[in-house]
PDB file of N, CA, C and O in Angstrom:
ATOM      1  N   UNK A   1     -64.468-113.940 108.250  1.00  0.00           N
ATOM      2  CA  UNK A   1     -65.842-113.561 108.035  1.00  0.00           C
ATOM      3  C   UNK A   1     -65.993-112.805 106.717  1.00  0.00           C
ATOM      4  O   UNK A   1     -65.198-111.957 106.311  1.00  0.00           O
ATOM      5  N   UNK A   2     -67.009-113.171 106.146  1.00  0.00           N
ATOM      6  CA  UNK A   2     -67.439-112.732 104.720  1.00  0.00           C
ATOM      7  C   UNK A   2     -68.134-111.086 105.141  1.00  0.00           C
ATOM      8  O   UNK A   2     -69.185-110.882 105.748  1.00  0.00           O
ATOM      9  N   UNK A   3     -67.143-110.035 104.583  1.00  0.00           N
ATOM     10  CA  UNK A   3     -67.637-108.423 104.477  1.00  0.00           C
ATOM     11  C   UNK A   3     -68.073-108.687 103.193  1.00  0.00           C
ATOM     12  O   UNK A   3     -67.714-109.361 102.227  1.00  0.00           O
ATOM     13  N   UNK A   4     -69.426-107.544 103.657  1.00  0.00           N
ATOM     14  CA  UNK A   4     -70.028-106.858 102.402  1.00  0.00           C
ATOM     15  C   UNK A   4     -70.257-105.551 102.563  1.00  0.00           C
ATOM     16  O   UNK A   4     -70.265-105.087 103.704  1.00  0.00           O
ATOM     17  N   UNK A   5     -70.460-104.814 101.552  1.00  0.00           N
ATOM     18  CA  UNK A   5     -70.493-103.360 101.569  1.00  0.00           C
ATOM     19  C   UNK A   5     -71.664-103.143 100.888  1.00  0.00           C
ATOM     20  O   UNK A   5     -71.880-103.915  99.953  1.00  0.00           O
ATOM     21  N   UNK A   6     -72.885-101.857 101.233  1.00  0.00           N
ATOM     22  CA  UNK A   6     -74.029-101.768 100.910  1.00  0.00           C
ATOM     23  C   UNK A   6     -73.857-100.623 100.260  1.00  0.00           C
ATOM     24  O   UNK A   6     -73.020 -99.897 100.796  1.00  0.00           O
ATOM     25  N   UNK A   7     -74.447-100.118  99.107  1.00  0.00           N
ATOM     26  CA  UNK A   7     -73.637 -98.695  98.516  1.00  0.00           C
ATOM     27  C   UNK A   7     -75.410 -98.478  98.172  1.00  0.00           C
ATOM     28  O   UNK A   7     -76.051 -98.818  97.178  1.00  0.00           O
ATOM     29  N   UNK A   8     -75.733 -97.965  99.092  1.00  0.00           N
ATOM     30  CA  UNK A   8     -77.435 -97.624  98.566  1.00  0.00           C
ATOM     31  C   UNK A   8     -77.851 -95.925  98.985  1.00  0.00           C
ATOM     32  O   UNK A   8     -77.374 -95.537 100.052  1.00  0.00           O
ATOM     33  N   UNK A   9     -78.525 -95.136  98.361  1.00  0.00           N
ATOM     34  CA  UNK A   9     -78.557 -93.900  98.863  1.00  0.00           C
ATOM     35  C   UNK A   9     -80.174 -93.595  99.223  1.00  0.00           C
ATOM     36  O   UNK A   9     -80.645 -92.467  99.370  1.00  0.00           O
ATOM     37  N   UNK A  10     -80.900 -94.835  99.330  1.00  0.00           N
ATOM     38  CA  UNK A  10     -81.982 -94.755 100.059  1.00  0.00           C
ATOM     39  C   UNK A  10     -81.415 -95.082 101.178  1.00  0.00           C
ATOM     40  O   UNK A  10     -80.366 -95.722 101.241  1.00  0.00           O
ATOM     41  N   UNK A  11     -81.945 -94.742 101.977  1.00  0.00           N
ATOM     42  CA  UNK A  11     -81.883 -95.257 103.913  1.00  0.00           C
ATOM     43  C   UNK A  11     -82.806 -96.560 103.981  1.00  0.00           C
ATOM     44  O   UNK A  11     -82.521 -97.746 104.148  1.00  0.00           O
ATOM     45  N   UNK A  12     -83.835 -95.995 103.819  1.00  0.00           N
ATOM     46  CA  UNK A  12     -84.773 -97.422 104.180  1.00  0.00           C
ATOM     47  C   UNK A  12     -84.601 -98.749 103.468  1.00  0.00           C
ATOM     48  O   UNK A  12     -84.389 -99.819 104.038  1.00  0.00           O
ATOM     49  N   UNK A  13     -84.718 -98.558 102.112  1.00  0.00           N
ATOM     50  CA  UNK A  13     -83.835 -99.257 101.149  1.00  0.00           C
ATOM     51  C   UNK A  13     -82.446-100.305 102.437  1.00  0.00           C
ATOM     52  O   UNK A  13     -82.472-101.301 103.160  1.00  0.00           O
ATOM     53  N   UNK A  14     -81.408 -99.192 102.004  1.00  0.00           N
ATOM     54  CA  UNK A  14     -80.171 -99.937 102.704  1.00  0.00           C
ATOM     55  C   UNK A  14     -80.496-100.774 104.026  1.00  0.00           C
ATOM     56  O   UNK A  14     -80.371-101.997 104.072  1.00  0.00           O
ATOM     57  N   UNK A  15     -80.915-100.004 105.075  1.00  0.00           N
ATOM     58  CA  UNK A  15     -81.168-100.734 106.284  1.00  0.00           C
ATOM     59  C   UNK A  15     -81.852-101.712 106.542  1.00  0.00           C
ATOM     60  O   UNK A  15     -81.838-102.244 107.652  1.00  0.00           O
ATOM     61  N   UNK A  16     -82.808-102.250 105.228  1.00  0.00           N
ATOM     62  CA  UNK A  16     -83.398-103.406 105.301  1.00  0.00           C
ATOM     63  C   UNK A  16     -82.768-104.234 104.436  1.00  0.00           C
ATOM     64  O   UNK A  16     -83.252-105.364 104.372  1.00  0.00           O
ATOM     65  N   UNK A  17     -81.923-104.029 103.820  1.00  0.00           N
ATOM     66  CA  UNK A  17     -80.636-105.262 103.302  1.00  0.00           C
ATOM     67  C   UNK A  17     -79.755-105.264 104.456  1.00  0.00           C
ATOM     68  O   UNK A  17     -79.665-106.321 105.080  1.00  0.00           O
ATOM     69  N   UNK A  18     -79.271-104.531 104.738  1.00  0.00           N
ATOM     70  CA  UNK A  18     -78.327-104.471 105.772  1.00  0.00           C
ATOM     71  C   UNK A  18     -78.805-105.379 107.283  1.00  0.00           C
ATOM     72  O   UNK A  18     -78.006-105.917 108.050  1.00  0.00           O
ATOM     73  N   UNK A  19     -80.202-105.360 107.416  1.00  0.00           N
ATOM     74  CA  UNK A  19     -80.825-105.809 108.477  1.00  0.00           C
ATOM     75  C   UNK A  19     -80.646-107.481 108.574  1.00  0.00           C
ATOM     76  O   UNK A  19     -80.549-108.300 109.488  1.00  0.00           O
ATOM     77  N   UNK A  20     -80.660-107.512 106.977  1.00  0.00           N
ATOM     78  CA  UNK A  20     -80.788-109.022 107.059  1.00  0.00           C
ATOM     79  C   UNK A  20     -79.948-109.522 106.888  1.00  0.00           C
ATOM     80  O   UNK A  20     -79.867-110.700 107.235  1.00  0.00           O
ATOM     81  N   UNK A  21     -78.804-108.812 106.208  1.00  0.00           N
ATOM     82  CA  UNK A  21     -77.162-109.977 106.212  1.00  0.00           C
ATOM     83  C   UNK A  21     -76.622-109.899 107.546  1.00  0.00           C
ATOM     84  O   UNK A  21     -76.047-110.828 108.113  1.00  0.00           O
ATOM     85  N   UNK A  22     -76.833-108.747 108.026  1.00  0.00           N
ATOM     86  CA  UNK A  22     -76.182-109.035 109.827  1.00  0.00           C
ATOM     87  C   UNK A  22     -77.068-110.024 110.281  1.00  0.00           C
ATOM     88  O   UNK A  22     -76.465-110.775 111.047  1.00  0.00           O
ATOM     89  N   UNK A  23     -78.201-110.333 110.139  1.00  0.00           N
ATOM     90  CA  UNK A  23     -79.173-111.284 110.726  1.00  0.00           C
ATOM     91  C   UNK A  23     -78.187-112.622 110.013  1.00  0.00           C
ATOM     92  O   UNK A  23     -77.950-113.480 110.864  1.00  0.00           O
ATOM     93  N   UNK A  24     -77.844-112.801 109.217  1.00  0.00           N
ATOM     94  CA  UNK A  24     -76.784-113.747 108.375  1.00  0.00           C
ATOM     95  C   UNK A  24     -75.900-113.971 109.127  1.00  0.00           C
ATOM     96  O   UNK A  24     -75.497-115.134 109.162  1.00  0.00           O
ATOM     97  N   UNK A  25     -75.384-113.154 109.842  1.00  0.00           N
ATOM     98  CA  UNK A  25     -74.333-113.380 110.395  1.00  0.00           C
ATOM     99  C   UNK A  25     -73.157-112.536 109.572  1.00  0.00           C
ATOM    100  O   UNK A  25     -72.070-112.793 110.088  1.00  0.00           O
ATOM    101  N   UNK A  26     -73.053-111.787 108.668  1.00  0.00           N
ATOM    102  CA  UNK A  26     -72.187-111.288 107.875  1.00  0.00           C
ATOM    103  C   UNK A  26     -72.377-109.787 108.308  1.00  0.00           C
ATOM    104  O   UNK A  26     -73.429-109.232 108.624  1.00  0.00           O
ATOM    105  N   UNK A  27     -70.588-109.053 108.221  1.00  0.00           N
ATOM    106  CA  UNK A  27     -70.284-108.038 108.539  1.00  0.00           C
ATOM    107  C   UNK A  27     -70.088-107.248 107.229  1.00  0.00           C
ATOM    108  O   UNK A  27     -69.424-107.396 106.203  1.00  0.00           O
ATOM    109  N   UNK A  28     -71.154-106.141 107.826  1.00  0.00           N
ATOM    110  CA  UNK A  28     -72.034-105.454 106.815  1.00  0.00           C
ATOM    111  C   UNK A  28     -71.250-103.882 107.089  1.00  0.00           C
ATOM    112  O   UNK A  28     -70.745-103.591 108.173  1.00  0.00           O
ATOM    113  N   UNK A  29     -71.260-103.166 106.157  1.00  0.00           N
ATOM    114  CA  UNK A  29     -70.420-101.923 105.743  1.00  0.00           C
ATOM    115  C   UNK A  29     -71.472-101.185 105.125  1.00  0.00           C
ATOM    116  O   UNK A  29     -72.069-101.967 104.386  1.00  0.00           O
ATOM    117  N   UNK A  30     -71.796-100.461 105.095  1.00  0.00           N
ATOM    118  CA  UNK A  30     -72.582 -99.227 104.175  1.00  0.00           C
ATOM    119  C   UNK A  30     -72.005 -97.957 103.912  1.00  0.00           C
ATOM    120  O   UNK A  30     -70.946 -97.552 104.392  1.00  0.00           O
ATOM    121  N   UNK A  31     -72.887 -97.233 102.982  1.00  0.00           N
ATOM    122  CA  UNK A  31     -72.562 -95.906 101.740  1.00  0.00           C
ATOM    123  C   UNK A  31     -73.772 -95.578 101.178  1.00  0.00           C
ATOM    124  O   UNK A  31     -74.633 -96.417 100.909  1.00  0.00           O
ATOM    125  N   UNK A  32     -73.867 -94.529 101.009  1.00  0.00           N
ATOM    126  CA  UNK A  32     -74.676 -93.726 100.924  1.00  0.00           C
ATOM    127  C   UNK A  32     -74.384 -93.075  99.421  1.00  0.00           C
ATOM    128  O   UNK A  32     -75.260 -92.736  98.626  1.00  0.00           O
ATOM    129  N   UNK A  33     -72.964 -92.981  99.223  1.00  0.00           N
ATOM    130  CA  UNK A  33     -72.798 -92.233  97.946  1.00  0.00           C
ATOM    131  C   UNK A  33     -71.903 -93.180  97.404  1.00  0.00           C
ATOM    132  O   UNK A  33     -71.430 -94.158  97.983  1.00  0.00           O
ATOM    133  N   UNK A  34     -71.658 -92.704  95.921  1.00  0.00           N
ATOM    134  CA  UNK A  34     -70.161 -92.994  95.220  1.00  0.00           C
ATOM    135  C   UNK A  34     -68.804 -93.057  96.070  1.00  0.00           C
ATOM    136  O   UNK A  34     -68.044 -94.000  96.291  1.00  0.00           O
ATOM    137  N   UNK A  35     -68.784 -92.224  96.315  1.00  0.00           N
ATOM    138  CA  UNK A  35     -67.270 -91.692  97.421  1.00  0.00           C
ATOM    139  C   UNK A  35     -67.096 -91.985  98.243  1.00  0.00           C
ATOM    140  O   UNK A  35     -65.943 -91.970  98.676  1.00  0.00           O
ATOM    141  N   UNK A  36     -68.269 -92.493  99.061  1.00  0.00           N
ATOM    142  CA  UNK A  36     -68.389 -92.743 100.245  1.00  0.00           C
ATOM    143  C   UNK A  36     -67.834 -94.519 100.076  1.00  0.00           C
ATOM    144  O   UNK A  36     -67.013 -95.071 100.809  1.00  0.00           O
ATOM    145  N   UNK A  37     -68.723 -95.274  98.641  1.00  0.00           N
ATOM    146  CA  UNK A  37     -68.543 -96.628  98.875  1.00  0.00           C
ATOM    147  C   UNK A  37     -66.974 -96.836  98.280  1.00  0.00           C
ATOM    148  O   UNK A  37     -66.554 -97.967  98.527  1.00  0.00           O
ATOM    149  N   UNK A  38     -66.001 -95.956  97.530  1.00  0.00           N
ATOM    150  CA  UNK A  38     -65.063 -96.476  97.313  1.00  0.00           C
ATOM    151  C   UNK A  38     -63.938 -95.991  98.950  1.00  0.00           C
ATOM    152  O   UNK A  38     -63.088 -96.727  99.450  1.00  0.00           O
ATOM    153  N   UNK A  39     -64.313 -94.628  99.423  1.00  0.00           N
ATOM    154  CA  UNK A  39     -63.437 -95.002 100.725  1.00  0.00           C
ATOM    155  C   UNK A  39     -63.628 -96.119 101.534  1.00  0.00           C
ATOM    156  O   UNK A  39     -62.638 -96.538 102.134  1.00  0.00           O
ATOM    157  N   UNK A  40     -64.754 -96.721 101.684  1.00  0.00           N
ATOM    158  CA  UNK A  40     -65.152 -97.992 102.494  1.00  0.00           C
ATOM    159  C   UNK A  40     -64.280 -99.030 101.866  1.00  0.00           C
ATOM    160  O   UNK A  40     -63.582 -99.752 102.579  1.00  0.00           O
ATOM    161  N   UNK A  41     -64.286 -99.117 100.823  1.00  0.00           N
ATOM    162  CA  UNK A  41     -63.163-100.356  99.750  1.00  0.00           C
ATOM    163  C   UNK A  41     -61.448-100.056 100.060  1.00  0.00           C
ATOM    164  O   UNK A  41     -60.634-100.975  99.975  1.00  0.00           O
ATOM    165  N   UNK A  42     -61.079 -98.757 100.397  1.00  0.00           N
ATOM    166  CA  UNK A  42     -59.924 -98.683 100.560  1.00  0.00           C
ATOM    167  C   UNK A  42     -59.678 -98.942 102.215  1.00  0.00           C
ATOM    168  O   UNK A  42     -58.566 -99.104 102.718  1.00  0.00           O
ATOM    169  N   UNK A  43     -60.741 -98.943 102.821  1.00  0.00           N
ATOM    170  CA  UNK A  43     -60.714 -98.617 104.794  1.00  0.00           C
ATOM    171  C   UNK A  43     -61.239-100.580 105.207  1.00  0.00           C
ATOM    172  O   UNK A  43     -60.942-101.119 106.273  1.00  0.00           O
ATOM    173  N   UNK A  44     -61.788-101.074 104.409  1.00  0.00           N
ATOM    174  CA  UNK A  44     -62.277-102.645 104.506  1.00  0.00           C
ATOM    175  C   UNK A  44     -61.471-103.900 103.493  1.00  0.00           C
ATOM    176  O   UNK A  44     -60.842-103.580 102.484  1.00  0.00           O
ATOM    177  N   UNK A  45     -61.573-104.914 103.818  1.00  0.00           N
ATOM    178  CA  UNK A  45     -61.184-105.848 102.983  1.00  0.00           C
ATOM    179  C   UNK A  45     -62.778-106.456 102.628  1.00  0.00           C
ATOM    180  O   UNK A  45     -63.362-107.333 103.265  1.00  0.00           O
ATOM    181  N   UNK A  46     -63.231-105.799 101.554  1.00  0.00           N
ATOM    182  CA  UNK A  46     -64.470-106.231 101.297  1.00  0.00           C
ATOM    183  C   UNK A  46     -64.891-107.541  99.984  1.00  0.00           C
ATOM    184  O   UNK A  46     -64.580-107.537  98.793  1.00  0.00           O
ATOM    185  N   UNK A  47     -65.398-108.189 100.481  1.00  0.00           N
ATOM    186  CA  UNK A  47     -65.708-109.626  99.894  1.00  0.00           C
ATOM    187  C   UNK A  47     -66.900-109.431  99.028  1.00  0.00           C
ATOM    188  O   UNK A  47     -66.906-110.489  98.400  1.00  0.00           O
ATOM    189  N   UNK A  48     -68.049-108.644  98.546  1.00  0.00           N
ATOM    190  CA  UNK A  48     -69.202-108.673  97.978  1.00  0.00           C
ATOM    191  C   UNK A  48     -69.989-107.131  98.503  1.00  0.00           C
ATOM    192  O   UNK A  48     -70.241-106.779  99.656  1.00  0.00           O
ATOM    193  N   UNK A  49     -70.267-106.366  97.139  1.00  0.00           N
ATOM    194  CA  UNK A  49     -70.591-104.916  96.682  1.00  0.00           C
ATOM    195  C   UNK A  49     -72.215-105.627  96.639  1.00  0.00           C
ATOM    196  O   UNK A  49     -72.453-106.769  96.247  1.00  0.00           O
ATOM    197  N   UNK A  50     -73.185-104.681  97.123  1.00  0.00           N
ATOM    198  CA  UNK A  50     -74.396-104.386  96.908  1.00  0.00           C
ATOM    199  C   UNK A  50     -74.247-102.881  96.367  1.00  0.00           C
ATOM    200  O   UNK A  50     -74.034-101.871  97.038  1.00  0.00           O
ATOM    201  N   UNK A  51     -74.454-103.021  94.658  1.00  0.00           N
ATOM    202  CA  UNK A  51     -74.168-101.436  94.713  1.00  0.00           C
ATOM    203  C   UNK A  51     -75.356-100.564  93.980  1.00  0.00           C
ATOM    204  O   UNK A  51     -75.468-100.721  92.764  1.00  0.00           O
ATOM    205  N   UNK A  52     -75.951 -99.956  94.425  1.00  0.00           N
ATOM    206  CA  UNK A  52     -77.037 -99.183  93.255  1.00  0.00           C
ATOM    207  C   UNK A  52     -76.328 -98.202  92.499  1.00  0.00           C
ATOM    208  O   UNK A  52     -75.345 -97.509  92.762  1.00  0.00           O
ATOM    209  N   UNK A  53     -77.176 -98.328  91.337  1.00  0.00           N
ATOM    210  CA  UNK A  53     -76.684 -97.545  90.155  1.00  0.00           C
ATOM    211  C   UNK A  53     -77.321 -96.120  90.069  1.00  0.00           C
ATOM    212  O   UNK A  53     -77.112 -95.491  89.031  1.00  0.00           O
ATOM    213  N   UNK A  54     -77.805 -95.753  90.697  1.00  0.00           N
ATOM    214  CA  UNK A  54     -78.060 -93.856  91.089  1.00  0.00           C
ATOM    215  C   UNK A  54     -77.825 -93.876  91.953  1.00  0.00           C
ATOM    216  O   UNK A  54     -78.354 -94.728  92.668  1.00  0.00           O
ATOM    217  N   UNK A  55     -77.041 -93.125  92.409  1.00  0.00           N
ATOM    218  CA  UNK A  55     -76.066 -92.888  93.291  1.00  0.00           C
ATOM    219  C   UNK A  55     -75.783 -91.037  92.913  1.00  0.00           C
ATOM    220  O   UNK A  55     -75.855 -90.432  91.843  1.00  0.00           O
ATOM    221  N   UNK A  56     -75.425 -90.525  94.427  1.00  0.00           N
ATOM    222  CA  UNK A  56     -75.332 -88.726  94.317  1.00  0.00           C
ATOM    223  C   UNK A  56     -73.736 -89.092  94.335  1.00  0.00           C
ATOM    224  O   UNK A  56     -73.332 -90.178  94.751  1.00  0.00           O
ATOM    225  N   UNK A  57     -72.974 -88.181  93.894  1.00  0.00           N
ATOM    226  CA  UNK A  57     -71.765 -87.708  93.800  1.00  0.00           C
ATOM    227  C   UNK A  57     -71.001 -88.665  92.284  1.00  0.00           C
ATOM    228  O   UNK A  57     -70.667 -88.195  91.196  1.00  0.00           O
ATOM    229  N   UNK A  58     -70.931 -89.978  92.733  1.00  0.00           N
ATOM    230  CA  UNK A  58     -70.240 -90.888  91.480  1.00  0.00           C
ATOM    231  C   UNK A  58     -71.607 -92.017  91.786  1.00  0.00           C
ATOM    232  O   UNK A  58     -72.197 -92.318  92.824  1.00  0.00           O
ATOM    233  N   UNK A  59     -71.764 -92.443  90.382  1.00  0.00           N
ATOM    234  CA  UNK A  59     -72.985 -92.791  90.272  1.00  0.00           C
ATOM    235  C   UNK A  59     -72.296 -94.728  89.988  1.00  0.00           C
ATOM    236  O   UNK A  59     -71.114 -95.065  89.930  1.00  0.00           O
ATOM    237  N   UNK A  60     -73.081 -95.301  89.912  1.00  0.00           N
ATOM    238  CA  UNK A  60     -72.886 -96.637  90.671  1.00  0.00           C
ATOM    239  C   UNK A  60     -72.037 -97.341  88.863  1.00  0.00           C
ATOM    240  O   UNK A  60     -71.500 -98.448  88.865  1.00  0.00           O
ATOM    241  N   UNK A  61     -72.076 -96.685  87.870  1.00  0.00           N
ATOM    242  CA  UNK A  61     -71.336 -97.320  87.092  1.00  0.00           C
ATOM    243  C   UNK A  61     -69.705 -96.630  87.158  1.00  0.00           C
ATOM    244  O   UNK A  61     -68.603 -97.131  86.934  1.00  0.00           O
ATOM    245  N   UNK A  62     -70.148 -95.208  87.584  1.00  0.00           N
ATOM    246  CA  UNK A  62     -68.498 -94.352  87.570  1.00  0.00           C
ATOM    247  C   UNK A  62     -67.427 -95.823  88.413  1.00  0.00           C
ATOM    248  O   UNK A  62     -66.337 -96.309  88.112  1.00  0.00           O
ATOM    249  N   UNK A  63     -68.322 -96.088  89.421  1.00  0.00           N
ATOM    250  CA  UNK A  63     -67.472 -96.623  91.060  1.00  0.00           C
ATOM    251  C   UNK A  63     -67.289 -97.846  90.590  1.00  0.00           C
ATOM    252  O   UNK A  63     -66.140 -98.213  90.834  1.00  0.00           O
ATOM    253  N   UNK A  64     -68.121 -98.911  89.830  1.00  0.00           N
ATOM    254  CA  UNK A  64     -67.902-100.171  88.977  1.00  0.00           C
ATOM    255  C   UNK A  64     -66.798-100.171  88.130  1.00  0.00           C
ATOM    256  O   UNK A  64     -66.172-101.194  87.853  1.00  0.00           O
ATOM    257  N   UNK A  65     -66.475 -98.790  87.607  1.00  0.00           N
ATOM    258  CA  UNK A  65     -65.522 -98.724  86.133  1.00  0.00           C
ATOM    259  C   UNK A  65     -64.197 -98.669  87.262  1.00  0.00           C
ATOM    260  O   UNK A  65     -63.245 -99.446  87.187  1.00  0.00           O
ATOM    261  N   UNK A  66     -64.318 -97.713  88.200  1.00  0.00           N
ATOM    262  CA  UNK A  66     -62.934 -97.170  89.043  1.00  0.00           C
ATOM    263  C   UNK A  66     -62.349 -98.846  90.171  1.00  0.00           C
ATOM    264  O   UNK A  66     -61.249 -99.252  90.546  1.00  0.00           O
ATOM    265  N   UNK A  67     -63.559 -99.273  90.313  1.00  0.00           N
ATOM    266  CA  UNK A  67     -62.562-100.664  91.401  1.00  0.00           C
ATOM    267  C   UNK A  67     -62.547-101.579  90.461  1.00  0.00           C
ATOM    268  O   UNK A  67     -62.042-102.601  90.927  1.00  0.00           O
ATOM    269  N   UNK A  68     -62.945-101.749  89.045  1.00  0.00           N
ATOM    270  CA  UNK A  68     -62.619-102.746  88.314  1.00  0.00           C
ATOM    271  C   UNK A  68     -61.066-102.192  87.581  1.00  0.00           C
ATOM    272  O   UNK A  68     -60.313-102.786  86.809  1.00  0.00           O
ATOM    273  N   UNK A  69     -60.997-101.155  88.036  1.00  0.00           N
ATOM    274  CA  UNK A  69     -59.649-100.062  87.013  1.00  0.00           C
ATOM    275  C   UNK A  69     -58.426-100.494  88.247  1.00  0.00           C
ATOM    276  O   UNK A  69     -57.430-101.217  88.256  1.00  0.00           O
ATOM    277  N   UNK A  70     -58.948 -99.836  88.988  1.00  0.00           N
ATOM    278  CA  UNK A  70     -57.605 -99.721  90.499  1.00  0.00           C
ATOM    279  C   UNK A  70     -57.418-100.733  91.951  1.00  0.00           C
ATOM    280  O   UNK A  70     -56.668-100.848  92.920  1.00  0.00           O
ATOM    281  N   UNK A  71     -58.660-101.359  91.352  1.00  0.00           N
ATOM    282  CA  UNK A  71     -58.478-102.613  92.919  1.00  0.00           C
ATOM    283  C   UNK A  71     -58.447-104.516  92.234  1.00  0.00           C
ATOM    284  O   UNK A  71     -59.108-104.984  91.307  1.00  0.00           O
ATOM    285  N   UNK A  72     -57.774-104.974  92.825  1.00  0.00           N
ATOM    286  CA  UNK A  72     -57.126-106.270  92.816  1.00  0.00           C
ATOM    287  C   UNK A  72     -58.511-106.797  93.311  1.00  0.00           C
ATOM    288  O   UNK A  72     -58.679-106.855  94.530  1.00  0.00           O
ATOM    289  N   UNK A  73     -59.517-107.187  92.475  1.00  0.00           N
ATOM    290  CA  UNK A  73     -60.245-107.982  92.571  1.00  0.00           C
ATOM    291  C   UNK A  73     -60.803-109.196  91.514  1.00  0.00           C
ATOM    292  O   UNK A  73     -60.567-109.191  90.305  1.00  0.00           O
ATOM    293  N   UNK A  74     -61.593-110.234  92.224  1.00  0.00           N
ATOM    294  CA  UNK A  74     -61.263-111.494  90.859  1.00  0.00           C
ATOM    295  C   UNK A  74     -62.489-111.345  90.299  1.00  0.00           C
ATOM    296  O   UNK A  74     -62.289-111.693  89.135  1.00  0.00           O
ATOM    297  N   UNK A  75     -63.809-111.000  90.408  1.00  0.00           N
ATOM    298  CA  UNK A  75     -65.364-110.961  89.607  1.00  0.00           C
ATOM    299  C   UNK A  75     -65.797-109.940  89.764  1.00  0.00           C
ATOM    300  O   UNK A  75     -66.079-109.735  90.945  1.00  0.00           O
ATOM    301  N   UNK A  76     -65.995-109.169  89.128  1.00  0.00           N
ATOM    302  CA  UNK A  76     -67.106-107.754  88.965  1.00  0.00           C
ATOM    303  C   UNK A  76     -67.938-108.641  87.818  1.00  0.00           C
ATOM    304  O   UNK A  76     -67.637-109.115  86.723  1.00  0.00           O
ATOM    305  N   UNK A  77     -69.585-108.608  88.946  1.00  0.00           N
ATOM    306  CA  UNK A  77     -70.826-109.279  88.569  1.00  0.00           C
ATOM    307  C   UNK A  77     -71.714-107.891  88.253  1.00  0.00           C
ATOM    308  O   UNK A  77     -71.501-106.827  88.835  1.00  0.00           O
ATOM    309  N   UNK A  78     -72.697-108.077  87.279  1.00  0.00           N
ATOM    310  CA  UNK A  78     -73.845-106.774  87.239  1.00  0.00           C
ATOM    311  C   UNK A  78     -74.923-107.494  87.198  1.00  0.00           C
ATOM    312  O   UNK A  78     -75.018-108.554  86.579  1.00  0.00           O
ATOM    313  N   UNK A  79     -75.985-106.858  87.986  1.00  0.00           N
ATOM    314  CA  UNK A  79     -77.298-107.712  87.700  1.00  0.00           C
ATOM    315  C   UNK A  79     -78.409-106.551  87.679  1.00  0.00           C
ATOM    316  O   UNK A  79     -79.591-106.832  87.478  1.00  0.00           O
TER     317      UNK A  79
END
């Protein structure tokens, strides 16, 4: 099954992405902060980052620079 991880620090925001990839059928992970979405990356085998770029603690480019630096992955996309 295709994981994704939601790295959003709105609530309402997140839970209505989140609402709809589980409606997908896809197992959905969320974060709230910087820190929060890279422990989720070390605790998941995650397949596809929804990540916002303001973000409290590490802000959504710090966490882009750090799993493109330290994790074995094949596409870091920005849109």
């Amino acid at each position: 099954m295709v994981q994704i991880l939601v790295v959003e620090d709105d609530a309402n925001i997140r839970n209505v992405i989140c609402s709809y990839l589980k409606k997908e059928g896809f197992v959905v992970h969320e974060a709230d902060d910087g820190l929060e979405a890279l422990e989720e990356m070390d605790s998941h085998p995650i397949d596809l980052i929804f990540l916002d770029i303001m973000l409290p603690e590490k802000d959504g480019w710090e966490v882009c620079q750090e799993i493109r630096r330290d994790r074995d992955i094949r596409e870091v996309s920005q849109v």
